[in-house]
C-alpha positions in Angstrom: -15.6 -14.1 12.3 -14.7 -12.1 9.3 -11.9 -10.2 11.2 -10.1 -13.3 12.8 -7.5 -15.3 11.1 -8.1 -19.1 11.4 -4.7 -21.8 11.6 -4.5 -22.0 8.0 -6.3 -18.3 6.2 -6.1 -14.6 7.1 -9.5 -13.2 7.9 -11.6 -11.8 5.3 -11.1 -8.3 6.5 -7.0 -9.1 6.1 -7.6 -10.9 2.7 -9.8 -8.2 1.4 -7.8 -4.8 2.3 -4.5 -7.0 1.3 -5.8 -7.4 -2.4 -7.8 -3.5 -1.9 -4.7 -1.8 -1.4 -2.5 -3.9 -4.4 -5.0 -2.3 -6.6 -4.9 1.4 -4.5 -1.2 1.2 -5.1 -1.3 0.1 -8.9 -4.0 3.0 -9.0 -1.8 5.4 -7.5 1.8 4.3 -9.6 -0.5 4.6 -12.5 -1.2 8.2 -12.3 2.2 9.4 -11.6 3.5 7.2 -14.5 0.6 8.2 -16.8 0.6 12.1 -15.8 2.6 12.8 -18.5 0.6 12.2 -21.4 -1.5 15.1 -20.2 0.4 19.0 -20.7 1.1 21.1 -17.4 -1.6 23.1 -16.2 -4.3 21.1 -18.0 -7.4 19.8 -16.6 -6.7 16.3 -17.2 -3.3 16.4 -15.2 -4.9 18.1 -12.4 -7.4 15.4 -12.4 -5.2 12.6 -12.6 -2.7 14.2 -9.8 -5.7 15.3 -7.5 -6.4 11.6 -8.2 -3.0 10.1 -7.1 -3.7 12.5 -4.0 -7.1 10.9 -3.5 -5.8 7.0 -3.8 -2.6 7.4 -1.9 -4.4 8.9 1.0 -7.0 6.2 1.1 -4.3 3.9 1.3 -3.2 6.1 4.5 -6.5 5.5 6.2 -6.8 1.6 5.4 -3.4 1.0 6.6 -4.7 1.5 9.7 -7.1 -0.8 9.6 -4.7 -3.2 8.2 -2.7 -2.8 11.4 -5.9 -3.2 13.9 -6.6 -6.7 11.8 -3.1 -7.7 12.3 -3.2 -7.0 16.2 -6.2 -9.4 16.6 -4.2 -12.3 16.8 -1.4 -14.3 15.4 -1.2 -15.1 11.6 -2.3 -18.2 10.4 1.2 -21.4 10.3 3.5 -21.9 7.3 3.3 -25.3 6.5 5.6 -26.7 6.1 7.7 -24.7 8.3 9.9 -21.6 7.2 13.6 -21.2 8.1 14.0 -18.6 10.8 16.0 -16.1 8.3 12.7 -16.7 6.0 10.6 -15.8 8.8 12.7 -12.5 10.3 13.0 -11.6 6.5 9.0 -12.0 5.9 8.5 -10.0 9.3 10.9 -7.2 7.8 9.1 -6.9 4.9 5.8 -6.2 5.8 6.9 -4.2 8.6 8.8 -1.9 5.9 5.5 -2.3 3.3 3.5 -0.8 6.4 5.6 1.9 6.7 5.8 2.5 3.2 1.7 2.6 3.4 1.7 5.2 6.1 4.7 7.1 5.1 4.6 8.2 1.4 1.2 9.1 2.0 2.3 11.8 4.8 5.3 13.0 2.3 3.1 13.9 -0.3 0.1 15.5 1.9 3.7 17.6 3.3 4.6 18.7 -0.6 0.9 19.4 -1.2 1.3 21.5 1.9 4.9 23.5 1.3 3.8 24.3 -2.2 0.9 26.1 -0.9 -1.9 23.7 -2.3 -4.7 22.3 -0.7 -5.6 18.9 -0.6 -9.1 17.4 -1.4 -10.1 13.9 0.4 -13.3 12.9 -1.2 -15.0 16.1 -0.7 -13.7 17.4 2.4 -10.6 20.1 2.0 -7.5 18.6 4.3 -5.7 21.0 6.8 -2.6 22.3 5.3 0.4 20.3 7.7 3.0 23.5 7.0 2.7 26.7 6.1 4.1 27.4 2.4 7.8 27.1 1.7 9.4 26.3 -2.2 12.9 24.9 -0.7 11.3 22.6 1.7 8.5 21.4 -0.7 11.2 20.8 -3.1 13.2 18.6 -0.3 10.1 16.6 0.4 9.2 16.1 -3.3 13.0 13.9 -3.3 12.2 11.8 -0.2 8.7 11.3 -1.7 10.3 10.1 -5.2 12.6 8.0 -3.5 10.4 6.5 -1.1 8.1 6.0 -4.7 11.3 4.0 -6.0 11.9 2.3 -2.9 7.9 1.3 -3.0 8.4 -0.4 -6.3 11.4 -3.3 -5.3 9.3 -3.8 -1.6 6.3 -4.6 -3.9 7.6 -6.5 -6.6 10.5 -8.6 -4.3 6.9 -9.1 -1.8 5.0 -10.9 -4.9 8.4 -12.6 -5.5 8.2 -14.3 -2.5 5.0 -15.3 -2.5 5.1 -17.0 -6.1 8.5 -18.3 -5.0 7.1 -20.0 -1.9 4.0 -21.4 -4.0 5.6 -22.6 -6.7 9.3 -23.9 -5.5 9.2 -24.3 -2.0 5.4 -25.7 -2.3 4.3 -24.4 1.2 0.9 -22.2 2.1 2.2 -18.9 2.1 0.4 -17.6 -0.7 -2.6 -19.2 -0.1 -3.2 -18.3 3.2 -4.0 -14.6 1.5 -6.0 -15.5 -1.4 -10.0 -15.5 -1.3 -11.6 -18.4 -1.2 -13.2 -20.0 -4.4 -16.6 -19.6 -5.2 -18.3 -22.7 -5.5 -20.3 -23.5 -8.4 -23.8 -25.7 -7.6 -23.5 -27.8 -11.0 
């Protein structure tokens, strides 16, 4: 069944959103990072931030199904085993990478909101969450920057670990996430 994970793989529903959302998040760095080359007030920057809008709010909604996937049973074993401190580490991590997934999102949909702007989600305008207010947007913005920073080292330490386990501790952790091969009739 595409939703359970088996003893040694995610599901395919786990495997597929995992690798979905690395590219939503690249998507979504990206057009902060590359706002810039576009002047205030022009129509590519509005594009490229309704954009970053757009991407980090889909990542809100699949989050959640990342969490229903995750409550359908245990994951699959590390073989060989994990010390516990790996293992309560691991569980930290993608605890705070889910929160991180459900949290920045909500920041920025509240800046959207305090600076008086609406908020487009393929097509459909969002309810503003507050009513407009400068000083509070402002507040918000620093949380949401931070939380941006903080986003980058959960990311990159996450992939860190999982090279680190594949290639010098030599156990499945990796490869319990990655799709399976295509086979080629030859």
């Amino acid at each position: 069944m595409p939703w359970k994970n088996s003893d040694s793989r995610y599901s395919t529903v786990s495997i597929t959103l995992h690798w979905l959302m690395l590219v939503l998040l690249i998507l979504v760095y990206a057009c902060i990072e590359f706002r810039g080359i576009f002047p205030k007030g022009s129509g590519g920057r509005t594009l490229i931030t309704e954009s970053h809008f757009m991407l980090g709010l889909t990542v809100f909604v699949l989050v959640w199904l990342r969490l229903f996937a995750r409550s359908l049973g245990p994951a699959p074993q590390i073989f060989p085993a994990s010390p516990h401190w790996q293992t309560t580490l691991a569980k930290l991590m993608h605890w705070a990478l889910y929160l991180f997934m459900i949290a920045m999102p909500m920041l920025g949909w509240l800046v959207t909101s305090a600076k008086g702007h609406q908020v487009m989600f393929y097509g459909f305008d969002l309810p503003l969450l507050v009513s407009e207010d400068k000083v509070l947007a402002k507040r918000i913005q620093g949380w949401h920057e931070l939380g941006g920073t903080i986003g980058y080292w959960l990311i990159g330490l996450h992939a860190v670990a999982g090279l680190y386990h594949h290639y010098v501790v030599g156990d499945n952790t990796l490869l319990r996430m990655m799709p399976k091969r295509v086979r080629r009739n030859t």
